[in-house]
VEXLOPA-715508 format. One record per residue (C-alpha): x, y, z. Coordinates in steps of 0.5 Angstrom, whole numbers, m for minus. Example, Ala and Ser with C-alpha at 12.3 -4.5 7.8 and 13.67 -1.06 7.14 Angstrom:
<vexlos>
VEXLO      u      v      w
VEXLO     25     m9     16
VEXLO     27     m2     14
</vexlos>
This chain:
<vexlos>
VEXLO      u      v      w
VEXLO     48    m20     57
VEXLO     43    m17     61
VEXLO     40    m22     67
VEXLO     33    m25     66
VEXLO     27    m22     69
VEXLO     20    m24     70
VEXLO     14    m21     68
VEXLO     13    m18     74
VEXLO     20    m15     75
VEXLO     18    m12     68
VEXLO     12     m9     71
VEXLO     15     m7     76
VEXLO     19     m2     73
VEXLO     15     m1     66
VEXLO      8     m1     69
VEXLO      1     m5     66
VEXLO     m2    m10     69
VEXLO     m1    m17     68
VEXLO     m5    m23     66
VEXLO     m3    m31     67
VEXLO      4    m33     71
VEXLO      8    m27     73
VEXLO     14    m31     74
VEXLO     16    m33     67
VEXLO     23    m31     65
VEXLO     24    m26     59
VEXLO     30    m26     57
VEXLO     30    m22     50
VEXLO     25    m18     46
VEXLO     23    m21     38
VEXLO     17    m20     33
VEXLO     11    m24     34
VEXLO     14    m28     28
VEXLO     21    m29     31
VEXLO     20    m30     38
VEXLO     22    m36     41
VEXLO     22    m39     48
VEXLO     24    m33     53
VEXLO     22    m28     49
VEXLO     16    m22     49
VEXLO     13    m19     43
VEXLO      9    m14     42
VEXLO      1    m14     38
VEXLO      1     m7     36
VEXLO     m5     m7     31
VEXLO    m11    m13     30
VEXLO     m7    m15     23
VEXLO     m2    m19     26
VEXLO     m7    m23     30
VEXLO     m5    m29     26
VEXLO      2    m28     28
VEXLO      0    m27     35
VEXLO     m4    m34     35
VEXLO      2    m37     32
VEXLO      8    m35     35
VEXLO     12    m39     39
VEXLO     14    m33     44
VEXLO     14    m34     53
VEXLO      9    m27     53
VEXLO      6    m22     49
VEXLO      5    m14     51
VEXLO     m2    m11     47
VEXLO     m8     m7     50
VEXLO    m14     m8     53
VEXLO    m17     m9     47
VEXLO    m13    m15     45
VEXLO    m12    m18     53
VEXLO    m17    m24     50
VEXLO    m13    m26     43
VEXLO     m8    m31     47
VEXLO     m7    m36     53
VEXLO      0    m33     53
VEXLO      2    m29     60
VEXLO      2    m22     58
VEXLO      2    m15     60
VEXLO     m3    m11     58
VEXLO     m1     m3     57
VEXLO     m5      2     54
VEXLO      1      3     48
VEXLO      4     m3     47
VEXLO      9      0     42
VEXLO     12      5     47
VEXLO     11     m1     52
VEXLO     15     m4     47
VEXLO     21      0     47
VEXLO     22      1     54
VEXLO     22     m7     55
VEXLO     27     m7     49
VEXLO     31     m2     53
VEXLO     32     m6     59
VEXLO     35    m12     55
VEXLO     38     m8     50
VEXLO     44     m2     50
VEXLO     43      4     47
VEXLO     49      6     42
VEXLO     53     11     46
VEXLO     60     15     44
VEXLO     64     15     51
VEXLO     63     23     53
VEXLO     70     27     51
VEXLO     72     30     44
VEXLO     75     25     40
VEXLO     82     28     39
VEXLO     82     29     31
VEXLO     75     33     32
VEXLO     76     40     31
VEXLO     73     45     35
VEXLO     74     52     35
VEXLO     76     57     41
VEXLO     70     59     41
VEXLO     65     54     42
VEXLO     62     52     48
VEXLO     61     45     50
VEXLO     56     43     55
VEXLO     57     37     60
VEXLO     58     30     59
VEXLO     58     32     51
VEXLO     61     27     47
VEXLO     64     29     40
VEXLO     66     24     35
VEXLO     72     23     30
VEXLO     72     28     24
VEXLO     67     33     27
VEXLO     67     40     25
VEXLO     64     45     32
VEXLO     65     53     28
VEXLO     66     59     32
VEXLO     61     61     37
VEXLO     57     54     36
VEXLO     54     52     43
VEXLO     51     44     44
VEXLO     48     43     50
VEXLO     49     38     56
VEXLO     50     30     55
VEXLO     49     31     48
VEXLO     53     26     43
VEXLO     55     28     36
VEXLO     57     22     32
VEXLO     63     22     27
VEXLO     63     27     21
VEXLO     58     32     24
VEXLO     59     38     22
VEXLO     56     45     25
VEXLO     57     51     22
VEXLO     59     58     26
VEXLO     53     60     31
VEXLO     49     55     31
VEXLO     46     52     37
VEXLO     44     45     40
VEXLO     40     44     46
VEXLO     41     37     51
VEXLO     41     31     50
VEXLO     41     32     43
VEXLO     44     25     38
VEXLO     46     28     32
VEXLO     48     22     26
VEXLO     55     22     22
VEXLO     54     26     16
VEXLO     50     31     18
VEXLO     51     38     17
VEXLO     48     43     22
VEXLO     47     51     18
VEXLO     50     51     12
VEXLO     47     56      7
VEXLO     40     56      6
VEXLO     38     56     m2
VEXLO     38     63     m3
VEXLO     39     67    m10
VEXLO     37     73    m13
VEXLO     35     73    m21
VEXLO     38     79    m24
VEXLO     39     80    m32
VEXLO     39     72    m32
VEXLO     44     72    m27
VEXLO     43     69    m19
VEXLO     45     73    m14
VEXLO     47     71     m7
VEXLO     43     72     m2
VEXLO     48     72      5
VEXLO     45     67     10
VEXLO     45     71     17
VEXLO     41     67     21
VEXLO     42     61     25
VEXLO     40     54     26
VEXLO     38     53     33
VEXLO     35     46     36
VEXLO     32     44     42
VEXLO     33     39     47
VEXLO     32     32     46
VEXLO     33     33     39
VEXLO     36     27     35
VEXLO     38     28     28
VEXLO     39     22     23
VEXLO     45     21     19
VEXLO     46     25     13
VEXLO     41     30     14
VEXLO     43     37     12
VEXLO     38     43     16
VEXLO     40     50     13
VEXLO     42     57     17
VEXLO     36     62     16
VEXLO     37     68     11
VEXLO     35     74     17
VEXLO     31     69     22
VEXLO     33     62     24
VEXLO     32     56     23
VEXLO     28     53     29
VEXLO     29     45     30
VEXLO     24     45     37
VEXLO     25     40     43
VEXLO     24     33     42
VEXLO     23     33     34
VEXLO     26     26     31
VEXLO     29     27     25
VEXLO     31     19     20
VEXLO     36     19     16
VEXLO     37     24      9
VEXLO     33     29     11
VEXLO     32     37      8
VEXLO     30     42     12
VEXLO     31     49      8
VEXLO     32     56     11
VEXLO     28     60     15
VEXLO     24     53     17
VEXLO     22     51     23
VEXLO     19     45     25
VEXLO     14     45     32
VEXLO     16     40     38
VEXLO     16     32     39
VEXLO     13     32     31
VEXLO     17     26     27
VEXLO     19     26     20
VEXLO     21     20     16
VEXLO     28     18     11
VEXLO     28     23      5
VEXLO     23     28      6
VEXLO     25     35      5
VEXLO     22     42      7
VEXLO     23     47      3
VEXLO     24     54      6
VEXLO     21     58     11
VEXLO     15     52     12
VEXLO     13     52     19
VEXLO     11     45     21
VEXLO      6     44     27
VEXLO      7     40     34
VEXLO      6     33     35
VEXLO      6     31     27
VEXLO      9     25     23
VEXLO     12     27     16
VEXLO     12     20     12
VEXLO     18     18      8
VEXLO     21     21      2
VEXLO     15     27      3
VEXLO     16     33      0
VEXLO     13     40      3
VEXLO     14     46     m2
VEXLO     16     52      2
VEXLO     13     59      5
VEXLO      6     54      8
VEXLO      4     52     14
VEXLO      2     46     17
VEXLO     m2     46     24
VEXLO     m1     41     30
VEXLO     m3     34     30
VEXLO     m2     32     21
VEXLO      0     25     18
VEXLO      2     26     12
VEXLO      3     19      8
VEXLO      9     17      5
VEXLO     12     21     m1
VEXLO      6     25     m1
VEXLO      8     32     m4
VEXLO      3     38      0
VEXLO      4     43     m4
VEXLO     m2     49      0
VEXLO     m3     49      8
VEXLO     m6     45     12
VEXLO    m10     48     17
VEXLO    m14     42     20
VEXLO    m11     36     23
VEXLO    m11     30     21
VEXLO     m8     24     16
VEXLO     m7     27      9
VEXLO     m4     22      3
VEXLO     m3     24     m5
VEXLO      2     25    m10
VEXLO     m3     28    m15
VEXLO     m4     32    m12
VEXLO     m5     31     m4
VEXLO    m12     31     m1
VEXLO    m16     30      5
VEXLO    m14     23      6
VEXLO    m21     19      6
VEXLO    m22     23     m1
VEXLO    m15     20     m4
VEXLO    m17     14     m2
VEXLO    m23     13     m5
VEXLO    m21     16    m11
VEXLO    m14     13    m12
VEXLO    m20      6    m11
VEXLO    m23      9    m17
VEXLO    m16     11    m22
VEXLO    m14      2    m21
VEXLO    m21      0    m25
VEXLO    m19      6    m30
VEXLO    m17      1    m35
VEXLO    m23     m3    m34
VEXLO    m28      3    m35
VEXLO    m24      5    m41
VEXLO    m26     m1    m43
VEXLO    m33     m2    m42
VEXLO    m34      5    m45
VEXLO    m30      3    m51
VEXLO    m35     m3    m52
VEXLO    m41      1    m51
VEXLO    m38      6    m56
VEXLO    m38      0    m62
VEXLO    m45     m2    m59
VEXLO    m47      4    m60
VEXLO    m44      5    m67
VEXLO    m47     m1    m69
VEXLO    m54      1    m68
VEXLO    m53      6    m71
VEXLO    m50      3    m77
VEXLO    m56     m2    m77
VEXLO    m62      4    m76
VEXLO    m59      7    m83
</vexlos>
């Protein structure tokens, strides 16, 4: 178990500025609500206010914004999650695979491995793959001829890198396949989820750019490419040959049909289908279908009250009809 360090040997290392007793002894990380005497918690968003009065936790990180919301000893940080989790990093290991190919992994003569990579029981490295120094690939990964993963990449069990994208073309009632020639190509600082599937290009490559974060369970179809640092969350799918911005954040179980394009910096919400482009950023939310966020809202608002208006419209009706039945 990690030593105990002080708020300033936190900020020492991490930065901020420090607010009350300097000295006090963290010896973990927890939520505001589990904290107990030791701990650091984080306030990331004012609607946990009444958690952060009430936890029992020795110091807080938050911003500015919030430094007078608690007595407790805290760090001030201009992101307090990110802070978070490099505070988290200090007292906790990240999972690691020891560097090494695990003997039953099978990695063909062609295949080229960089540096400190590490793969795990059962993976499948294809002919002319290249992985990319310090790079760790869990059990059961699999990664299909000619593929390419940068450094420092973390690929999860299950996934699998470059099969055949969904290409088939009608004929007489018939599908015809369309060979998948291209590659997938992913950069560095890459990590992929469990059980994703990202599928080799049909005559260009599928592009997984540097730094992108994948969940688990992800879909990403032939001829994609997925624009740096942009995060997508479990279940989503990318239709093919879809480009997808920098600096994005796809929510979970959202789905983007195929051929558009997406512009930098866009939040689509969770299980929101986007079915055109997306030129401008911003957050954008619906399943009937997408819209601009502010819009969605107000009319997802007014769709809960359907029930009632209907109601009250039916009621005018039979007052109506009454009137008229009296007039006659």
């Amino acid at each position: 178990m990690p030593d105990p360090l002080t708020l300033q040997q936190i900020a020492a290392q991490l930065g901020g500025r420090i607010v009350g007793d300097p000295g006090i002894l963290i010896r973990g990380v927890a939520s505001l609500a589990a904290a107990r005497e030791g701990d650091i918690a984080f306030l990331a968003t004012p609607r946990y206010r009444r958690q952060l009065a009430a936890t029992r936790a020795s110091a807080v990180i938050l911003g500015a914004e919030a430094e007078g919301w608690t007595a407790l000893p805290r760090i001030v940080a201009e992101n307090p999650y990110a802070y978070f989790a490099r505070v988290s990093q200090l007292f906790n290991a990240l999972t690691v695979q020891a560097p090494g190919v695990h003997p039953s992994a099978t990695i063909a003569a062609g295949a080229r491995l960089g540096a400190g990579v590490s793969i795990g029981a059962g993976c499948v490295i294809g002919e002319g793959v290249e992985i990319g120094e310090a790079s760790t690939l869990y059990p059961g990964v699999v990664v299909y001829p000619g593929c390419r993963i940068g450094a420092r990449a973390i690929v999860h069990s299950g996934t699998v890198i470059g099969a055949d994208g969904f290409g088939f073309a009608a004929d007489g009632g018939r599908w015809i396949k369309i060979p998948q020639i291209g590659r997938v190509v992913i950069g560095d600082d890459v990590e992929i989820g469990a059980a994703c599937s990202i599928d080799r290009g049909a005559l260009e490559d599928t592009v997984i750019e540097d730094g992108v974060k994948l969940d688990n369970q992800i879909q990403i179809g032939h001829n994609c490419r997925i624009g740096a640092h942009t995060a997508m969350a479990g279940c989503a799918a990318v239709a093919g040959s879809t480009r997808i911005g920098r600096h994005c954040a796809i929510g979970a179980g959202a789905l983007i049909l195929g051929h558009l394009e997406i512009c930098d910096h866009v939040r689509v919400s969770a299980h929101t289908v986007v079915s055109r482009s997306i030129r401008r950023p911003g957050t954008y939310t619906g399943v009937y279908p997408f819209d601009d966020h502010d819009a969605w809202t107000r009319n997802a608002a007014l769709a809960r009250h359907l029930a009632a208006l209907a109601r009250r419209v039916r009621e005018l009706e039979k007052r109506l009809q009454a009137r008229e039945g009296g007039d006659g």
